[in-house]
N, CA and C atoms of all chains as a GROMACS GRO file, in nm:
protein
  558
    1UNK      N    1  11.868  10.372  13.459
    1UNK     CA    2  11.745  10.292  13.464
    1UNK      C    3  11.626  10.373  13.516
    2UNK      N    4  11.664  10.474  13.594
    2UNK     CA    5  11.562  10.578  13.693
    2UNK      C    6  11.498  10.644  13.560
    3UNK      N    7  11.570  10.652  13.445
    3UNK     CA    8  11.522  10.729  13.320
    3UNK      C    9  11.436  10.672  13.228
    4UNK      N   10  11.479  10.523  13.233
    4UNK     CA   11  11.372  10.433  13.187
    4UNK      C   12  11.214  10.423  13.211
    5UNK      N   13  11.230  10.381  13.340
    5UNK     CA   14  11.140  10.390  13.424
    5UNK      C   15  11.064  10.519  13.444
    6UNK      N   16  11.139  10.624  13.430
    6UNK     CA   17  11.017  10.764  13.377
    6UNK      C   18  10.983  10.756  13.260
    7UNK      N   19  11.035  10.703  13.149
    7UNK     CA   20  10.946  10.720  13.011
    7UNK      C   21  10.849  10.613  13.002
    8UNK      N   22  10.872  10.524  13.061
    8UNK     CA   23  10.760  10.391  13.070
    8UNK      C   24  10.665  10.479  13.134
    9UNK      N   25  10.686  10.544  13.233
    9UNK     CA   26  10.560  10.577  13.260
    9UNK      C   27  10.463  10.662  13.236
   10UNK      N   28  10.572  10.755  13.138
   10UNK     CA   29  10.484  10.861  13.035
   10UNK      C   30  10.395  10.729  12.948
   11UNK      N   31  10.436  10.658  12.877
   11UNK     CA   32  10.447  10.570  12.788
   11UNK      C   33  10.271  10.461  12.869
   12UNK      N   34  10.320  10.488  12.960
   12UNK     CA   35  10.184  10.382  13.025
   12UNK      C   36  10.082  10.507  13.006
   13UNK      N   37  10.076  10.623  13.086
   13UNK     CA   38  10.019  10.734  13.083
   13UNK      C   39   9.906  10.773  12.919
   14UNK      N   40  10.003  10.760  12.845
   14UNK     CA   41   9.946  10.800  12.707
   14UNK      C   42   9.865  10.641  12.662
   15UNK      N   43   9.882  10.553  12.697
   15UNK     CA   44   9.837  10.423  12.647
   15UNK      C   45   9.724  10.417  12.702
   16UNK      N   46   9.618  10.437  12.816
   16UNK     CA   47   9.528  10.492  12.925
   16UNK      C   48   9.457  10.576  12.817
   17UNK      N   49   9.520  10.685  12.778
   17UNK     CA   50   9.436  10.762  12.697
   17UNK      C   51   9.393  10.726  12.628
   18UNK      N   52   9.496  10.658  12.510
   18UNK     CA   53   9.484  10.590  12.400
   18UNK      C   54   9.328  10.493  12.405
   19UNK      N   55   9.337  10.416  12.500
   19UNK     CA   56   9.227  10.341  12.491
   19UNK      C   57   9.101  10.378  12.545
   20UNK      N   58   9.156  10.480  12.652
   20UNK     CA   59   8.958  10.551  12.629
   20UNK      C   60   8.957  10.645  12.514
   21UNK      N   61   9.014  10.694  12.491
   21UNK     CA   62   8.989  10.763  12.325
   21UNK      C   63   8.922  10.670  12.265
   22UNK      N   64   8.990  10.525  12.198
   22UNK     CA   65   8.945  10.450  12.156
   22UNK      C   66   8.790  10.397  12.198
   23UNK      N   67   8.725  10.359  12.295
   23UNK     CA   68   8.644  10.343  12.366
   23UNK      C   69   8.573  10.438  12.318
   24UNK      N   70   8.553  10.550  12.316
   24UNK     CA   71   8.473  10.632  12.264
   24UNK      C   72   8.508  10.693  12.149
   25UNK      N   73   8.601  10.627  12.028
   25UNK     CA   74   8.519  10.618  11.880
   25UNK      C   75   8.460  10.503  11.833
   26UNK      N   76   8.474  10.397  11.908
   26UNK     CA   77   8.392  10.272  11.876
   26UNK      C   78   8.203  10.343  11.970
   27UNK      N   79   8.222  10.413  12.003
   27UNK     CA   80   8.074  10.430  12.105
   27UNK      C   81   8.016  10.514  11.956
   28UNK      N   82   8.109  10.574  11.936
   28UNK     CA   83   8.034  10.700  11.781
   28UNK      C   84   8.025  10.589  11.656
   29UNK      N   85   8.132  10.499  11.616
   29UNK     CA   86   8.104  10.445  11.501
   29UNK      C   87   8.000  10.313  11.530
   30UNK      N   88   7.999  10.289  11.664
   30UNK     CA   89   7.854  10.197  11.667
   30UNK      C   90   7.754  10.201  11.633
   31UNK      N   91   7.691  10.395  11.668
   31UNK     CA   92   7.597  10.482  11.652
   31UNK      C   93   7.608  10.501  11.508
   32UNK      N   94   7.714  10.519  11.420
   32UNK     CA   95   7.734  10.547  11.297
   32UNK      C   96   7.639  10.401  11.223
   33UNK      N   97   7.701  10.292  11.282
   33UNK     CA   98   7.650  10.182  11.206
   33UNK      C   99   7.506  10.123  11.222
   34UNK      N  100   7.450  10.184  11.350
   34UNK     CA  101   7.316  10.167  11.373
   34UNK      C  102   7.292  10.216  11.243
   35UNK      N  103   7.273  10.360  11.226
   35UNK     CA  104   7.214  10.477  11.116
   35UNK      C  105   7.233  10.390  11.012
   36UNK      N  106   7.373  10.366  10.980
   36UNK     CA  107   7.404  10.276  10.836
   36UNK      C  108   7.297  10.136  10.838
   37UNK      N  109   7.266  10.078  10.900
   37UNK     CA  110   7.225   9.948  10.903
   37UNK      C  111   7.044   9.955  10.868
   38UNK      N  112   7.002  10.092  10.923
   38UNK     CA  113   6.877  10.154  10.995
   38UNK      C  114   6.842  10.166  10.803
   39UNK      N  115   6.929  10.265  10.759
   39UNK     CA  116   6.891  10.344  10.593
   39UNK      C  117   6.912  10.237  10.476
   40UNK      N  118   7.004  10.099  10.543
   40UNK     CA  119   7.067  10.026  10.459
   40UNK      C  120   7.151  10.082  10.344
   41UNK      N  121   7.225  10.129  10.454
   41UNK     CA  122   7.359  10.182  10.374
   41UNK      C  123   7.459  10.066  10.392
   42UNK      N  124   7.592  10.084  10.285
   42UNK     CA  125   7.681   9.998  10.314
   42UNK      C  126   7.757   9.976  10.397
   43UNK      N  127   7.821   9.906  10.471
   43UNK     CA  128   7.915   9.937  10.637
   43UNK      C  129   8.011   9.991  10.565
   44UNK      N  130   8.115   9.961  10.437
   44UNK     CA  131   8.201  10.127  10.398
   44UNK      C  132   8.190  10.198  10.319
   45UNK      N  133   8.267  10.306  10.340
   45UNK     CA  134   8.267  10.421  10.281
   45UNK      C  135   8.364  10.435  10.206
   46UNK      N  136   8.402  10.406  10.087
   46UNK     CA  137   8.557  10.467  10.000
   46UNK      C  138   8.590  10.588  10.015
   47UNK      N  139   8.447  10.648   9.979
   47UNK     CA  140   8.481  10.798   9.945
   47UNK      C  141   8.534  10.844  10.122
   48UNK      N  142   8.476  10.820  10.210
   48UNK     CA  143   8.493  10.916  10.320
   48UNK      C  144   8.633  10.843  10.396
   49UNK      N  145   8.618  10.739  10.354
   49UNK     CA  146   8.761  10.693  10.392
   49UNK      C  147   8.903  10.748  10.350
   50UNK      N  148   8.908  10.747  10.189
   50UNK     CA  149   8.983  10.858  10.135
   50UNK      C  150   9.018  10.945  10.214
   51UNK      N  151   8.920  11.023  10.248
   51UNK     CA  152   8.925  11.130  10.286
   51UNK      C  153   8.985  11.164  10.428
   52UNK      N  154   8.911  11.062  10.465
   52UNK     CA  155   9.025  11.025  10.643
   52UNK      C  156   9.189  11.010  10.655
   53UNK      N  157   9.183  10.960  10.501
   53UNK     CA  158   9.332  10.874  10.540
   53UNK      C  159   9.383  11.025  10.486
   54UNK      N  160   9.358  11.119  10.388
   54UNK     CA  161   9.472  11.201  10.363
   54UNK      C  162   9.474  11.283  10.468
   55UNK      N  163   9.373  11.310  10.548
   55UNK     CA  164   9.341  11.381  10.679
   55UNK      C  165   9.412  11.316  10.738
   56UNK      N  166   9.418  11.222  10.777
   56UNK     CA  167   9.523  11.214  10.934
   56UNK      C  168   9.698  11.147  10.837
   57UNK      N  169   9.682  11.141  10.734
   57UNK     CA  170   9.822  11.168  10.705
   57UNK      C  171   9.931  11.307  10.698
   58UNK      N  172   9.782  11.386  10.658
   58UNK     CA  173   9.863  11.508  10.707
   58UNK      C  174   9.872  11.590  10.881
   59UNK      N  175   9.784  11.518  10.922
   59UNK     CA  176   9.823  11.592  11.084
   59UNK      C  177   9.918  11.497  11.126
   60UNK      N  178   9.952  11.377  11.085
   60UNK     CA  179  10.091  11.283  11.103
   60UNK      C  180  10.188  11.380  11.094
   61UNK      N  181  10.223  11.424  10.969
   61UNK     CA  182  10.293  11.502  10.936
   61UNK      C  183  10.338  11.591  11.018
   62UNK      N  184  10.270  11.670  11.055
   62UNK     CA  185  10.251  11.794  11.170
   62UNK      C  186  10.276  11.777  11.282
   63UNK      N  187  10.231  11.630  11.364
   63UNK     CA  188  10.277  11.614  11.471
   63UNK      C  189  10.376  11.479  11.454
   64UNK      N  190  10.471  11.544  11.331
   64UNK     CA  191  10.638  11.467  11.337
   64UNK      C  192  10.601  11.300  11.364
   65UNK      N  193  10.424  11.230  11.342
   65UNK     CA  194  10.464  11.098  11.286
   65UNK      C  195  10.488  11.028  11.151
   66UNK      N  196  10.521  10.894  11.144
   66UNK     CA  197  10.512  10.864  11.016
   66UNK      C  198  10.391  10.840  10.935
   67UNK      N  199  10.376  10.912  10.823
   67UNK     CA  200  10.213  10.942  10.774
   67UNK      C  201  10.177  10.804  10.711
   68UNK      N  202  10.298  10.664  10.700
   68UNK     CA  203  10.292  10.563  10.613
   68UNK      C  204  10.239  10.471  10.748
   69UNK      N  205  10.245  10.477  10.849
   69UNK     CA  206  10.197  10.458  10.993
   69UNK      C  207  10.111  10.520  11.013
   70UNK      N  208  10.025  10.645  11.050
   70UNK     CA  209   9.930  10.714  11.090
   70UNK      C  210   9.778  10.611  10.964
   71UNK      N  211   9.851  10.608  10.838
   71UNK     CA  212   9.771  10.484  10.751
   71UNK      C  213   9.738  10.383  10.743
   72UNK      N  214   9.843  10.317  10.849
   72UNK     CA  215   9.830  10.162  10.866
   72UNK      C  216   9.716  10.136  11.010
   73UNK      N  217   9.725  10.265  11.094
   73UNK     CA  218   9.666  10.264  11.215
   73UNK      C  219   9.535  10.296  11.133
   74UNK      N  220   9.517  10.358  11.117
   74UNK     CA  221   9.331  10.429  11.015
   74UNK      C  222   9.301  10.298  10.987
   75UNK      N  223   9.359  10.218  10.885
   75UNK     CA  224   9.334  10.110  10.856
   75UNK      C  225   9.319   9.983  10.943
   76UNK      N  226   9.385   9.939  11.019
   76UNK     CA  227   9.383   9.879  11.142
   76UNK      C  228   9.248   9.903  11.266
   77UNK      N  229   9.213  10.019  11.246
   77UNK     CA  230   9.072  10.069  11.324
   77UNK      C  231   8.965  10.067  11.243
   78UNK      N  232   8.961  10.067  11.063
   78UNK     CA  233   8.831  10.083  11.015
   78UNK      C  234   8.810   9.895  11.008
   79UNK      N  235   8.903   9.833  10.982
   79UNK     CA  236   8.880   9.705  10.940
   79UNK      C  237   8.775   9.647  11.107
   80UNK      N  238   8.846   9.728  11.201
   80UNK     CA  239   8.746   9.650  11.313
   80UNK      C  240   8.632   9.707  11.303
   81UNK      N  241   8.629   9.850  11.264
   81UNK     CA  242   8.478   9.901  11.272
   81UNK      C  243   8.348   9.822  11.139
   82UNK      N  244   8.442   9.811  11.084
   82UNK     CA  245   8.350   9.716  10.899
   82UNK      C  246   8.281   9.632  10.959
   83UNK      N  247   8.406   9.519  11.044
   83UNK     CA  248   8.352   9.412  11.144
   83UNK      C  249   8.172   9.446  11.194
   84UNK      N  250   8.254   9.560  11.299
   84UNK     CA  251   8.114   9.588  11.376
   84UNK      C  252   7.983   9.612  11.301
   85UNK      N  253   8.018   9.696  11.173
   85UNK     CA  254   7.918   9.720  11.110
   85UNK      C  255   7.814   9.582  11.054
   86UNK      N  256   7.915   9.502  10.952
   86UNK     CA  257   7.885   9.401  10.917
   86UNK      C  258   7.764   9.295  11.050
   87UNK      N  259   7.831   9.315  11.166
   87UNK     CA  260   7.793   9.206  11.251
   87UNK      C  261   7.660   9.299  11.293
   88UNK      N  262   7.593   9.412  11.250
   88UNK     CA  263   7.502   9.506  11.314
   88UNK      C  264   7.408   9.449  11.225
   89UNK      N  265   7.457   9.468  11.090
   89UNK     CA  266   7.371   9.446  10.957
   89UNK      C  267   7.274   9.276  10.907
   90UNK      N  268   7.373   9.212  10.997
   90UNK     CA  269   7.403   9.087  11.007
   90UNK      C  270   7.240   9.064  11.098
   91UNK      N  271   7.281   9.119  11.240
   91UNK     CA  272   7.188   9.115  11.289
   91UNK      C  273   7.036   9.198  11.314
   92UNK      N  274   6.989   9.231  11.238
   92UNK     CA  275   6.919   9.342  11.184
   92UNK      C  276   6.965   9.449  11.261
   93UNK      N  277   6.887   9.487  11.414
   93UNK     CA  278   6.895   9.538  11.445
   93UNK      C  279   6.889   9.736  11.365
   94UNK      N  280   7.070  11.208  10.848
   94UNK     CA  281   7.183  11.246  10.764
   94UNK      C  282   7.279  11.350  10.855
   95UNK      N  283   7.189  11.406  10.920
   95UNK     CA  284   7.250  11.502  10.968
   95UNK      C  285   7.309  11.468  11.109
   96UNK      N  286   7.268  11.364  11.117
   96UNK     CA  287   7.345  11.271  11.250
   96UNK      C  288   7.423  11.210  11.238
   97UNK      N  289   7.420  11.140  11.116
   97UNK     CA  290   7.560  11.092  11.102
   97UNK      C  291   7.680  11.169  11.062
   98UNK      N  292   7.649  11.320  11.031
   98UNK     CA  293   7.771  11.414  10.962
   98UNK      C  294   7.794  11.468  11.118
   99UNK      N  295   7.707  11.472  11.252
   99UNK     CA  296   7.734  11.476  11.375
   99UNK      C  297   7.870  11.374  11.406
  100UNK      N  298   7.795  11.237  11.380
  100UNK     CA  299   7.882  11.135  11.441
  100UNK      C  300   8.023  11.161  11.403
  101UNK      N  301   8.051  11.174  11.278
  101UNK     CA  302   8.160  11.187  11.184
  101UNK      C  303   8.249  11.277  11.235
  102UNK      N  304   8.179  11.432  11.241
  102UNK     CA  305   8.263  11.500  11.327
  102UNK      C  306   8.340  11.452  11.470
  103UNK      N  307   8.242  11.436  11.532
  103UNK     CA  308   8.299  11.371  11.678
  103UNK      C  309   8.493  11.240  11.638
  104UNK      N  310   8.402  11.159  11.540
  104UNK     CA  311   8.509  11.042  11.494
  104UNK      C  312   8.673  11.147  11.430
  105UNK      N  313   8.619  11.258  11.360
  105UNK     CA  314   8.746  11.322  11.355
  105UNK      C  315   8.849  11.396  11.425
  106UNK      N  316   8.737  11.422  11.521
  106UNK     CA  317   8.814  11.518  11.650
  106UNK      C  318   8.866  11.366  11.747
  107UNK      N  319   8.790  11.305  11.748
  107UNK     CA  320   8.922  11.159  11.855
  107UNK      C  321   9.015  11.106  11.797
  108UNK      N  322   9.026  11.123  11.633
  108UNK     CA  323   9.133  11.058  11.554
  108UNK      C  324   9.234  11.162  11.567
  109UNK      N  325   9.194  11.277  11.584
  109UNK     CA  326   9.318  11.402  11.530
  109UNK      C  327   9.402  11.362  11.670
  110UNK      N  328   9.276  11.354  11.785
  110UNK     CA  329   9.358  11.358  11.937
  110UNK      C  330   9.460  11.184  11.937
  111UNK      N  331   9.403  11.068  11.842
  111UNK     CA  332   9.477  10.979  11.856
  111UNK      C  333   9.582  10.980  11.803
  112UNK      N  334   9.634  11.092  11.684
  112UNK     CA  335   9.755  11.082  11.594
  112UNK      C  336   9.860  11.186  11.676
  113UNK      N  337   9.773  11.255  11.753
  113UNK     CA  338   9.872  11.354  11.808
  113UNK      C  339   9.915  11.273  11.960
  114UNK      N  340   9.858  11.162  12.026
  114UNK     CA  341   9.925  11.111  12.146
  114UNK      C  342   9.994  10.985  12.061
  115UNK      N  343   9.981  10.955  11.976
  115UNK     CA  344  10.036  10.857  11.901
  115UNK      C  345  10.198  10.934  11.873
  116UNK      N  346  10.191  11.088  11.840
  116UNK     CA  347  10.316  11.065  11.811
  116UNK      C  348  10.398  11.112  11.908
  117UNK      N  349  10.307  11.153  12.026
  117UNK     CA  350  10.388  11.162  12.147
  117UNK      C  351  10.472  11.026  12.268
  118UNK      N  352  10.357  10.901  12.233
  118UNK     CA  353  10.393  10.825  12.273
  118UNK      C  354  10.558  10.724  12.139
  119UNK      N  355  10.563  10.767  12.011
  119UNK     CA  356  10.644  10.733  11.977
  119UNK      C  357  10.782  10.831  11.999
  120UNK      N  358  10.769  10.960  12.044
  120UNK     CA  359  10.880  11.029  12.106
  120UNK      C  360  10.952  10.986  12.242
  121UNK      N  361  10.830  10.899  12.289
  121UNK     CA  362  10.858  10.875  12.457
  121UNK      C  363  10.946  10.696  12.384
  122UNK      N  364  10.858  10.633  12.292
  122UNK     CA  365  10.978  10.484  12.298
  122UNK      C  366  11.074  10.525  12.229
  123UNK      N  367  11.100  10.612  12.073
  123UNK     CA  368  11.236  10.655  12.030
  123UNK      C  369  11.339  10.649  12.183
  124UNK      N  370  11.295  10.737  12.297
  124UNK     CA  371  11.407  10.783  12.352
  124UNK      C  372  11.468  10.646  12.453
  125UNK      N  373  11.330  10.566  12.438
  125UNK     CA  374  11.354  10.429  12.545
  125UNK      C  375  11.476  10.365  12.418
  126UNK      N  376  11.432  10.384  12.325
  126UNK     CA  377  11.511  10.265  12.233
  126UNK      C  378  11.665  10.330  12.220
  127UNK      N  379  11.674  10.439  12.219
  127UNK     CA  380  11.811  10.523  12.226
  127UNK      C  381  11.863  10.468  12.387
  128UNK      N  382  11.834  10.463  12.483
  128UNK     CA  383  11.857  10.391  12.617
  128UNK      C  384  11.902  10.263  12.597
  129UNK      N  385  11.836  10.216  12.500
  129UNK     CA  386  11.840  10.046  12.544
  129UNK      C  387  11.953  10.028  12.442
  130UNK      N  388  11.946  10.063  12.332
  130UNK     CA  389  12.096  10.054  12.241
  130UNK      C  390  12.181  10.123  12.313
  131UNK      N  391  12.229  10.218  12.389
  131UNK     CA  392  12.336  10.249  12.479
  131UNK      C  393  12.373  10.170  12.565
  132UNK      N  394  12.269  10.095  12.622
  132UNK     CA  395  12.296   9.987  12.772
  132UNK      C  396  12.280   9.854  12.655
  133UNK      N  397  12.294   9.852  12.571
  133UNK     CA  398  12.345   9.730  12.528
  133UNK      C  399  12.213   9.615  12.523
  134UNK      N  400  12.080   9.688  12.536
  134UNK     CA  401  11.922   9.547  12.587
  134UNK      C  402  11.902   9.556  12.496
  135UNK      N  403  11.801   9.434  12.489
  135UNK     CA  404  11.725   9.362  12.366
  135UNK      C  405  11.676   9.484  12.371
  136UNK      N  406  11.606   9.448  12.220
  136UNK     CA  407  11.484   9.561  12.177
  136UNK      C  408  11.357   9.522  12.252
  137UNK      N  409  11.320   9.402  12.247
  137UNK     CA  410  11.176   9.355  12.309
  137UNK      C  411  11.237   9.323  12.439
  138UNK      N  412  11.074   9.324  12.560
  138UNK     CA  413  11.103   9.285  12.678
  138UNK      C  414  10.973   9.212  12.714
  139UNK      N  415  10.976   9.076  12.678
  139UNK     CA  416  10.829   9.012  12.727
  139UNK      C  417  10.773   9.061  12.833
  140UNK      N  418  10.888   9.045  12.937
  140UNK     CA  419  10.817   9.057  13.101
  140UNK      C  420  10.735   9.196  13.117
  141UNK      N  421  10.776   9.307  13.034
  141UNK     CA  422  10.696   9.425  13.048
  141UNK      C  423  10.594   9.443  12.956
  142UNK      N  424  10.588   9.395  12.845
  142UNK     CA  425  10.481   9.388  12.696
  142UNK      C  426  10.381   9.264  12.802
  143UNK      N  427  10.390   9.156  12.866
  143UNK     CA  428  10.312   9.108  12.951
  143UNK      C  429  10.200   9.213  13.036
  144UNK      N  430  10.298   9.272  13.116
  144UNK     CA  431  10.234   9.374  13.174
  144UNK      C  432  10.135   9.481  13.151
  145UNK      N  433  10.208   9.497  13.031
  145UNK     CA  434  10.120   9.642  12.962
  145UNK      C  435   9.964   9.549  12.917
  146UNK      N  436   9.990   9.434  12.868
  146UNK     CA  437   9.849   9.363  12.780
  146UNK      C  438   9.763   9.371  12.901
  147UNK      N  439   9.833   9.330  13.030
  147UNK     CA  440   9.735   9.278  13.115
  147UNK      C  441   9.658   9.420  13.184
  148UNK      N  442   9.717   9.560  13.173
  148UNK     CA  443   9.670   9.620  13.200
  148UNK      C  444   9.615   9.721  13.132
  149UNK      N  445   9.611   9.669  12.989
  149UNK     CA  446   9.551   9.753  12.898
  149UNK      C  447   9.426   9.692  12.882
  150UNK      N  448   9.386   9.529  12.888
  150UNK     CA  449   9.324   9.414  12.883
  150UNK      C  450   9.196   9.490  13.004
  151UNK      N  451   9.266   9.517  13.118
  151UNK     CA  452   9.180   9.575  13.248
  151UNK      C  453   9.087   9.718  13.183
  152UNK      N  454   9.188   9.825  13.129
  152UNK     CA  455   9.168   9.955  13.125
  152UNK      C  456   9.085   9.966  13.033
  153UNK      N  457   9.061   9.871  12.965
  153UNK     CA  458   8.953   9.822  12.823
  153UNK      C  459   8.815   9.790  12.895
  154UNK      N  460   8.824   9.714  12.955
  154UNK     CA  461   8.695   9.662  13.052
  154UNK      C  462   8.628   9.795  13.103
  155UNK      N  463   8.726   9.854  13.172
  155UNK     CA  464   8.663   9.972  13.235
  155UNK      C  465   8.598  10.046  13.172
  156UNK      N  466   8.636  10.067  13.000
  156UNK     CA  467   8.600  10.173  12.929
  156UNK      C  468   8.526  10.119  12.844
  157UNK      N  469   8.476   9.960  12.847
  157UNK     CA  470   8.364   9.901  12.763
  157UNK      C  471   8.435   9.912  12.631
  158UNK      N  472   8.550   9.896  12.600
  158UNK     CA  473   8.626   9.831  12.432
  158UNK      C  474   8.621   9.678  12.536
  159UNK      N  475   8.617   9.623  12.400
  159UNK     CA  476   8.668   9.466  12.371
  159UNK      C  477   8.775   9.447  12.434
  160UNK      N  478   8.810   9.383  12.523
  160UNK     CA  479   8.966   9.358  12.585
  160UNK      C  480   9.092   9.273  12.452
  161UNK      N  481   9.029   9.245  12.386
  161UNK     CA  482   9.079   9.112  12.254
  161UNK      C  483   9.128   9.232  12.174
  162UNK      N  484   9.030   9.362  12.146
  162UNK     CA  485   9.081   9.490  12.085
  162UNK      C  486   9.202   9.545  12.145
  163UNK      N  487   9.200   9.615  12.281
  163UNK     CA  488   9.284   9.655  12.293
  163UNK      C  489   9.398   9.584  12.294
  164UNK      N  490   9.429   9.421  12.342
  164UNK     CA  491   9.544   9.366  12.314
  164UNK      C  492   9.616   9.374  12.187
  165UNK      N  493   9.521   9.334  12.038
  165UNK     CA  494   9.517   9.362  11.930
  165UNK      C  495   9.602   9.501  11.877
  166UNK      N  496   9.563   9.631  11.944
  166UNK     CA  497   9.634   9.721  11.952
  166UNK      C  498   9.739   9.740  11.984
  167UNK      N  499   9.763   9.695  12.085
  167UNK     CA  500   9.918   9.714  12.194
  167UNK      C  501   9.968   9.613  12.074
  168UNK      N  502   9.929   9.500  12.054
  168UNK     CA  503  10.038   9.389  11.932
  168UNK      C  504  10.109   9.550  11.842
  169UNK      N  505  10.003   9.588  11.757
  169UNK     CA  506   9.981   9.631  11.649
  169UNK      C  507  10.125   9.737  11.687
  170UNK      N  508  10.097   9.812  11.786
  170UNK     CA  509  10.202   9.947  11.786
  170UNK      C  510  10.331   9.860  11.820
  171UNK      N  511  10.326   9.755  11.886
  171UNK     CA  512  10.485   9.743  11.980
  171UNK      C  513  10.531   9.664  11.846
  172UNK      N  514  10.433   9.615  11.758
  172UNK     CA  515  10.562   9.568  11.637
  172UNK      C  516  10.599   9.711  11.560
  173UNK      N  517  10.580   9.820  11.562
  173UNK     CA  518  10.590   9.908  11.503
  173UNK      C  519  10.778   9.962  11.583
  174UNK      N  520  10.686   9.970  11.685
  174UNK     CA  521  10.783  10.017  11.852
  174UNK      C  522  10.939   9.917  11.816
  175UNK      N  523  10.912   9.815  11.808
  175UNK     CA  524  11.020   9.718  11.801
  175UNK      C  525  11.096   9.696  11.672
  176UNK      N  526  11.031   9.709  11.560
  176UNK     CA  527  11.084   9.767  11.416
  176UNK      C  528  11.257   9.928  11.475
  177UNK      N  529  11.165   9.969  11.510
  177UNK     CA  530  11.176  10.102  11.567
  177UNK      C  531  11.309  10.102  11.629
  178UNK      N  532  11.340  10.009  11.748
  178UNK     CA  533  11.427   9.963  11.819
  178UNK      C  534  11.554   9.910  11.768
  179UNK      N  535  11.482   9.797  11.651
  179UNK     CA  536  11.594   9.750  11.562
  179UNK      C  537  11.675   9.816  11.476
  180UNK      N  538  11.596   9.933  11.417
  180UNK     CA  539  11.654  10.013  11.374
  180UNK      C  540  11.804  10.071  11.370
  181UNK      N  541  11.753  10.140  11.533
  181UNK     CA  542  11.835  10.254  11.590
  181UNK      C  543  11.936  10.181  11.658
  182UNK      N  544  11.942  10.039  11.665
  182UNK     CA  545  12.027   9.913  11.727
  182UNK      C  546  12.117   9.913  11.584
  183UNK      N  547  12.068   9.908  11.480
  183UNK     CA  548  12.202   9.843  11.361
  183UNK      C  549  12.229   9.975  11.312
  184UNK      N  550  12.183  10.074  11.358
  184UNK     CA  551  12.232  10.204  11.347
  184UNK      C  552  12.348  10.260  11.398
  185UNK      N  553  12.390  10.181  11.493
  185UNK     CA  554  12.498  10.196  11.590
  185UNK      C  555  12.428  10.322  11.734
  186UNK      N  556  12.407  10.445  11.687
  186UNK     CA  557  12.343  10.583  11.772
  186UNK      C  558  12.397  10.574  11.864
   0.00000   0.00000   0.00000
């Protein structure tokens, strides 16, 4: 159980990161969606999205995760950022 | 234009760093879930997935994300995490 209780706490450790990481790509794609909202651009991007997803499917790869997961997470983070965008555009701002 | 190919950069260098603690933190539950199929435990453990929300819920505040996000998140991976569990449970291992 003493072994448990050390990987939980790696496990808490990396989750800490996880969310200030997070925290500061929502601070950049906020700034992203100002610009977008500012030029009246669209909140997405196909093309650059593409391009994300084969990008972090292949550093999945590399760092031994599943790249059919590393896709579902990309996806799972742009759908909230669209949100944000949408709700920027929404409100002029 | 040239600010947003700024922003972009920045958004790729926190994604590369999120896929690479992403697959460190799935090395750290693989080995919990290899534990817990040896000792015979459920795959899920409310009383600690409680815990983690409430202090990921906090660690969100601190870092100005949405607290509703980061819970959202923690859902998102521990059904992944718990897939994961079940697995390596009807696997015998």
């Amino acid at each position: 159980m003493e072994e448990l209780a050390e990987l939980r706490r790696s496990i808490d450790n990396i989750d800490a990161a996880l969310i200030h990481l997070l925290a500061e790509r929502f601070k950049n794609t906020k700034n992203v969606g100002k610009l977008k909202a500012r030029a009246g651009m669209p909140p997405s991007d196909p093309a650059r999205e593409k391009r994300q997803i084969d990008r972090l499917r292949a550093l999945a790869v590399e760092a031994d995760l599943d790249p059919a997961f590393a896709e579902k997470f990309l996806e799972f983070i742009l759908a909230e950022v669209i949100q944000h965008h949408k709700n920027l555009a929404a409100n002029g701002s």
